[in-house]
N, C-alpha and C positions, 0 to 999 in steps of 0.2 A: 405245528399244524398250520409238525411243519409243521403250521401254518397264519371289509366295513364296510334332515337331516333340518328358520325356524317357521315355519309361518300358523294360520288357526288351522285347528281342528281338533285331534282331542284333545292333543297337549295346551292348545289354547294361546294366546298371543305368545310372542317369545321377547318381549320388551319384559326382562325382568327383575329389572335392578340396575341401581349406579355404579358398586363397587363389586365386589366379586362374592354377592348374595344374593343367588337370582330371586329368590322369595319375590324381594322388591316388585312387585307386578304392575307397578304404573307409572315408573321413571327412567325407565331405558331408553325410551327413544330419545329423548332430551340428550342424554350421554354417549350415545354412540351412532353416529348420524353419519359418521362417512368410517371408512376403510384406510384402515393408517398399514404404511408400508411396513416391512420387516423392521425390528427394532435390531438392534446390536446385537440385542441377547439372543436372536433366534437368526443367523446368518448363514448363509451356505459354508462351509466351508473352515465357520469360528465353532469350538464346543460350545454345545445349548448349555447357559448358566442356568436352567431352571428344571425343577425335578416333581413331584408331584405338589409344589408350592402352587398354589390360585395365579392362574396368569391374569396380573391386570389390563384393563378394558383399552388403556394406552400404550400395550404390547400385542394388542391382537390385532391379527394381519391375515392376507390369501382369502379363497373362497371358495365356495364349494365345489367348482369345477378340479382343484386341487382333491381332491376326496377320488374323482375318476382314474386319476393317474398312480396314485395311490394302490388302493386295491385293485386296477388291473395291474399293474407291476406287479405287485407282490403275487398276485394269483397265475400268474404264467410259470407254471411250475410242472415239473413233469409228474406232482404225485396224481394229479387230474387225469392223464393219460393211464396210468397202473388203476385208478378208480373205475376208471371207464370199463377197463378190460376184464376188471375184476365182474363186474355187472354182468358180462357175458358168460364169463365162469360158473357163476347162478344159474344160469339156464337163461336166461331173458337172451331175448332176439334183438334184433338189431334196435327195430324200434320201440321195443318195450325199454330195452336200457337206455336210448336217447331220451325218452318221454323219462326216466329217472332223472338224469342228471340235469335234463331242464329245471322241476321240481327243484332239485336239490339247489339249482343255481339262483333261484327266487328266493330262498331263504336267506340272501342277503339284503335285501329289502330289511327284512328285520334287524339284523346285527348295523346296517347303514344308519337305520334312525333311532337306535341305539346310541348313537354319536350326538342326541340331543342336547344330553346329558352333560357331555363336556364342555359344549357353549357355556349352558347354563352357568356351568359351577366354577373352569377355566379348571378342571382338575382329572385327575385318570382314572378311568373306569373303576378300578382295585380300591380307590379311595371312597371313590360314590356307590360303592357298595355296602359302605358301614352302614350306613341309612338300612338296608334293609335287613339285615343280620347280626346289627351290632360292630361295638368294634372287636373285641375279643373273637364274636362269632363267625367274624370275617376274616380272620387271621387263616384258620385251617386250608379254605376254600385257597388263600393269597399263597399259602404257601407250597400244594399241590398244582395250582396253576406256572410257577415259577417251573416247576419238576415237569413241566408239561411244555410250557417255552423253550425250555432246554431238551428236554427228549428232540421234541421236532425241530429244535435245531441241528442237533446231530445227525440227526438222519436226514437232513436236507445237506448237511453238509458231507458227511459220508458220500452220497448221491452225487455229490457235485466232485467232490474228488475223483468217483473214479470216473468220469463222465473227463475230467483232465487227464487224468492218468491214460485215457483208453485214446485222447486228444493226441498225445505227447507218443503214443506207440505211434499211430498214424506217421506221426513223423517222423518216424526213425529213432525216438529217443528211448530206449527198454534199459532200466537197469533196477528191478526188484522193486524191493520196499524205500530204498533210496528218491526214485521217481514218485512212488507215491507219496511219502514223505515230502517231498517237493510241491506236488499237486496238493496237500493237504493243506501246506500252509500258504500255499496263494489262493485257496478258499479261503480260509481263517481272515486272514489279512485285510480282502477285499469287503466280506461281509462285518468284520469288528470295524477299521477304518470308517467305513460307510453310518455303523449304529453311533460309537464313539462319539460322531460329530454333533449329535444330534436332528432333532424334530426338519429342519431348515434340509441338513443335506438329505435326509432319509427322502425327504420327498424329492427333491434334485434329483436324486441318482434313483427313484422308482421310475420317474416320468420320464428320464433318456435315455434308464435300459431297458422302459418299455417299448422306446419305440423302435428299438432293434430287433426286441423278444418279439413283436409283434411280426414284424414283417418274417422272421425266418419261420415262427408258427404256421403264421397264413403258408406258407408255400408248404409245408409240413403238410398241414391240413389235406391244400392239393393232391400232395403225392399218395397221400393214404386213403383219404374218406373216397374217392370215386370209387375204385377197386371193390366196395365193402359188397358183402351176400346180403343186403339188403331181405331178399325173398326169403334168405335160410329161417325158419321156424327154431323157435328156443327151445329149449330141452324140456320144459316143463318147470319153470321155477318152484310153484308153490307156493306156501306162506313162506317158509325158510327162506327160498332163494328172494321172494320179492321185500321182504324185510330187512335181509341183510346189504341187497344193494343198497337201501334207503341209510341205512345207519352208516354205511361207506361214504355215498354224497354228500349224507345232508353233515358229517362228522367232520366234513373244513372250516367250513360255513360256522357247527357252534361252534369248534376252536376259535373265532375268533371273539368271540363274546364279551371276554376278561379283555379286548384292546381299542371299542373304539373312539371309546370317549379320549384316550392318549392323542389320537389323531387330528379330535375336533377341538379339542382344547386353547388353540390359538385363535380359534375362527372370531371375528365379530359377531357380538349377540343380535345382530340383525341378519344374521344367514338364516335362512329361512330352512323349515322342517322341510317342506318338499324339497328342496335344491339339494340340499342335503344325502336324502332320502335315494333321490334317484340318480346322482352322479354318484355316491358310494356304491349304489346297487348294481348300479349298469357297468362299469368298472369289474368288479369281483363276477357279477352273472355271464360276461361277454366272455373275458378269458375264463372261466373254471367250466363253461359251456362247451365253448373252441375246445378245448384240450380234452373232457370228457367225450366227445364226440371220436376224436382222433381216435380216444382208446378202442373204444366200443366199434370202429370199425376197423381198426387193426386186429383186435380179439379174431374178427370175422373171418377173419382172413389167413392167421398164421400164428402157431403157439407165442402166446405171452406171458409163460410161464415166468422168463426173466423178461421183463418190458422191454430195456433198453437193446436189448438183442433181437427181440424179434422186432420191436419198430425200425430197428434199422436195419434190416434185411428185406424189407420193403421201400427201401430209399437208392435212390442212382448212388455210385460208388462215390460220386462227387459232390451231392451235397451230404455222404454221411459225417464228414471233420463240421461242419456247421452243425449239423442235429446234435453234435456231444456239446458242444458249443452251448448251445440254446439247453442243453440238460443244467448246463454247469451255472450258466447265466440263471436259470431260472430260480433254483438251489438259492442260487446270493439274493435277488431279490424276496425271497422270500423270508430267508434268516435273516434278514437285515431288520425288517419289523417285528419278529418275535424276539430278536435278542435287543433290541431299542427297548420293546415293552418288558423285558424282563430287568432291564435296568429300573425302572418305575416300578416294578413292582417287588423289586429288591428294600427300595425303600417304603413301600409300604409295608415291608414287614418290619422294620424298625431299623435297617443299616443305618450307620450316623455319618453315611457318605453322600458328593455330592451324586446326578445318577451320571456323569463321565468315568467317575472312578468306581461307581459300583458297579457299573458295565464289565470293569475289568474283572470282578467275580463269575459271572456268567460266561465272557470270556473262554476262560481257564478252565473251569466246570468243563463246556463246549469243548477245549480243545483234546484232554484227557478221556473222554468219553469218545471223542470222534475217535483219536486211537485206541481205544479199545475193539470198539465197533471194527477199524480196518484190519488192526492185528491179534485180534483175538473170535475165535470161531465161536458163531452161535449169538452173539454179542447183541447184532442186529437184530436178528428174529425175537428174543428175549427181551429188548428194548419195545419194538412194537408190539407184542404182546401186550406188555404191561401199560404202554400207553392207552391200546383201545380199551383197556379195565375201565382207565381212569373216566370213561364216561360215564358210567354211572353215578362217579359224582357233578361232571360237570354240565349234561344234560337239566336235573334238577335245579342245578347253581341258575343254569341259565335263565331257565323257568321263575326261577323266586324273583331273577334280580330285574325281570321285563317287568314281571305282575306289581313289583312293588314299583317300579317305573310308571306305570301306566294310571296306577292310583292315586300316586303324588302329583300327576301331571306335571313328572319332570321339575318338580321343584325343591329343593335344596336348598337347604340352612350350610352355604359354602363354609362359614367359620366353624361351625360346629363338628364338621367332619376332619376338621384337622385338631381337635382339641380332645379330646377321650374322653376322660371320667366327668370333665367337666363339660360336656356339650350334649345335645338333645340326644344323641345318636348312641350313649352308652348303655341307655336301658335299664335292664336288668344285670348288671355284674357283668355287664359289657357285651350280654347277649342278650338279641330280638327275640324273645319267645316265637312270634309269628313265624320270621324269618327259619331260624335255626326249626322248630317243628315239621314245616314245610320242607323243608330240603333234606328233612332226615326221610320224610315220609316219601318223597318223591325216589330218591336214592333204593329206602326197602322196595319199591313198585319197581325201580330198572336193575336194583340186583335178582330179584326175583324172573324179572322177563328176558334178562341178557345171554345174549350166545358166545362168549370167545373161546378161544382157545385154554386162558386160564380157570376161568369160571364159566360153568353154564348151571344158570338158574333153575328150581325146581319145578316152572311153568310154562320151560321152551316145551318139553316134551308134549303134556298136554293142549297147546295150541299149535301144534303140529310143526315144531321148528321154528316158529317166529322170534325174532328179536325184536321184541317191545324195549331195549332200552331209551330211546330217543322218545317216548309218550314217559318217561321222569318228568322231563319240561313240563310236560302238559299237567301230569299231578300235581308236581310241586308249586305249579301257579297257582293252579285251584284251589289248591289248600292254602294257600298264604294269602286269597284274594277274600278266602270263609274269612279266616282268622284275620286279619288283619281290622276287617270291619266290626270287628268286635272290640278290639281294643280300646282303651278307657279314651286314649289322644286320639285325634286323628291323625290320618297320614300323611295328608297334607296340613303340617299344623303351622299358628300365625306365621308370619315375617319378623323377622329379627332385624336388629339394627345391623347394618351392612358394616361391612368391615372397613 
């Protein structure tokens, strides 16, 4: 999902500790007063020695302007363009689907300062989730989210295959499943090479093939969006059609929910929440904006049944070898941070690797699934299916783990989330009652209101086609926000001795 800040205000000062316990809320600024450069462990170019371990406060480096480059790379992706076109396919008019995908492109603002989190703790998202569901209880969630890293890799990377493949006919080079094969694994290569190295090059190589993506977009942009029937009246969406656009937009944005505290992780605990906040937001809003737009006036204009065929049949005959280009391009920078984070969250399900070599599980997974997808019918369709299921549980997930964010004010017993039975964060037999309650309940409300192709709930019909799955979040907040304040502890409970 395919396919992400500290200063006051709710979360309250971000000065929170000396060692890797932000608890501590009155001795940070003493300890971290300047911005120390890249350490050894974190280098362009070397594997990142560290895995969901607490990055100490004398390895953290960069700043939030790093967080822009970031999520716009990663988000220059051509699934934004197929979203876009999808919105049209609903019946929405030109400007009812722009005025969508706006919406949906502010919802990064939230997954941005999401990235609190990671300051705080120096740890990845997957981890600082036990706090709110337990550690046991978070396992389920950890290991569905993995099955969801890798779906959307594959099909970011399928995407980008044939986007080479169709590159490589251009030039004269046609020889079957041989060429693809070819194309397959100069995807593969570029996108593992790139995660492989770790945190250091991921962002390297987001920020300077964004600024290639960027430029061949913008002309993209050009060639499409003038052309669009702006005047043309939408078919009539309804609830159905206006519901489904929304779960289509707003469904990148929570993919990335489970990764951004991976990202912040390094930061200095004196990056401030706004800085944060608005260069992860503005980053991911700007490209997944751009590229939705594209779609929605391509849709306008010319069937987009298969996206990459009819957008480029609205392009000069000469820039269309760049458009496969910029498909292919886009594909890797995007795999490249879901399969990084899926190395991390490998090990939060308990591999006893470091995450350079659990990478290579993910990997392998990735590469056997991309062939299937190319050499076996139905493969692809069947893959995306089952992924958009998957939001009904990750919609809810999302929901519990902001609401319990927001109650803690972001504060973290960092030792205690790497420690299990024996840290705050075990609970009950390793489950949050609060936690785990809320997300089941959130879950029955979006299996109940979801529309796909696998499943349609018993309550689309009656509200006349609507997909209420993406309002899980919203249940599963409010239920964790009752519950939690009932609980015997608080949620935000004392400061522990720092580690």
């Amino acid at each position: 999902m395919a396919q992400q800040q500290p200063e006051s205000g709710r979360f309250g000062s971000t000065g929170t500790g000396t060692g890797t316990d932000p608890e501590h809320t009155g001795r940070a600024a003493s300890t971290a007063a300047t911005e120390p450069q890249a350490p050894a462990g974190d280098e362009v170019f070397r594997v990142e020695r560290h895995g969901i371990d607490p990055i100490p406060d004398d390895e953290r480096h960069g700043g939030a302007k790093d967080l822009f480059w970031l999520w716009f790379g990663s988000n220059l992706t051509f699934t934004y363009v197929i979203n876009g076109a999808l919105a049209v396919a609903f019946g929405l008019s030109f400007w009812q689907a722009t005025a969508v995908v706006v919406i949906g492109g502010l919802a990064f603002f939230a997954i941005s300062a999401a990235g609190l989190s990671g300051i705080r703790t120096g740890t990845a998202t997957l981890v600082i989730s036990r706090a709110a569901f337990g550690v046991r209880g978070n396992w389920p969630a950890g290991l569905l989210n993995w099955v969801v890293s890798i779906g959307y890799t594959i099909v970011n990377t399928v995407v980008g295959t044939l986007a080479l493949e169709a590159f490589f006919a251009d030039l004269g080079l046609r020889g079957g499943d041989l060429i693809r094969a070819l194309a397959l694994l100069i995807t593969l290569a570029l996108t593992f090479a790139v995660a492989m190295w770790g945190h250091a090059t991921v962002q390297f190589a987001e920020r300077w093939m964004a600024y290639v993506l960027a430029a061949g977009f913008a002309a993209l942009l050009a060639f499409v969006v003038p052309g669009a029937e702006t005047a043309a009246p939408g078919a009539g969406p309804g609830a159905a059609g206006w519901s489904l656009a929304f779960v289509v937009m707003l469904a990148g944005p929570f993919s990335y929910l489970p990764m951004p505290a991976d990202y912040t992780r390094y930061l200095p605990r004196t990056t401030s929440l706004r800085a944060i906040t608005w260069s992860g937001a503005l980053g991911g809003f700007v490209s997944s904006v751009a590229l939705g737009v594209i779609g929605v006036a391509a849709a306008t204009r010319t069937d987009m049944t298969d996206a990459v065929a009819g957008t480029e049949q609205l392009l000069p005959s000469g820039f269309q070898p760049v458009f496969l280009a910029l498909v292919l391009g886009g594909s890797v920078t995007n795999s490249i941070i879901t399969l990084y984070s899926s190395s991390l969250n490998l090990q939060v399900l308990g591999i006893p690797w470091t995450r350079a070599k659990a990478i290579v599980i993910s990997a392998v997974v990735t590469a056997l699934g991309s062939l299937g997808a190319l050499f076996l019918a139905d493969f692809t369709a069947s893959l995306l299916s089952f992924l958009s299921l998957l939001i009904i549980v990750f919609a809810p997930w999302g929901g519990v783990f902001l609401a319990d964010m927001l109650l803690r004010r972001c504060r973290y017993d960092t030792r205690a989330l790497h420690l299990g039975r024996e840290g705050r964060y075990w609970y009950r037999g390793g489950f949050r009652p609060a936690g785990v309650t809320a997300l089941l309940s959130g879950m029955v409300f979006a299996a109940l209101t979801c529309d796909s192709e696998l499943w349609t709930g018993p309550l689309v019909a009656p509200l006349g086609g609507a997909d209420l799955t993406l309002l899980g979040a919203v249940v599963a907040g409010l239920v964790h926000m009752l519950l939690a304040r009932r609980e015997s502890a608080p949620v935000a409970s004392p400061p522990t001795e720092a580690v």
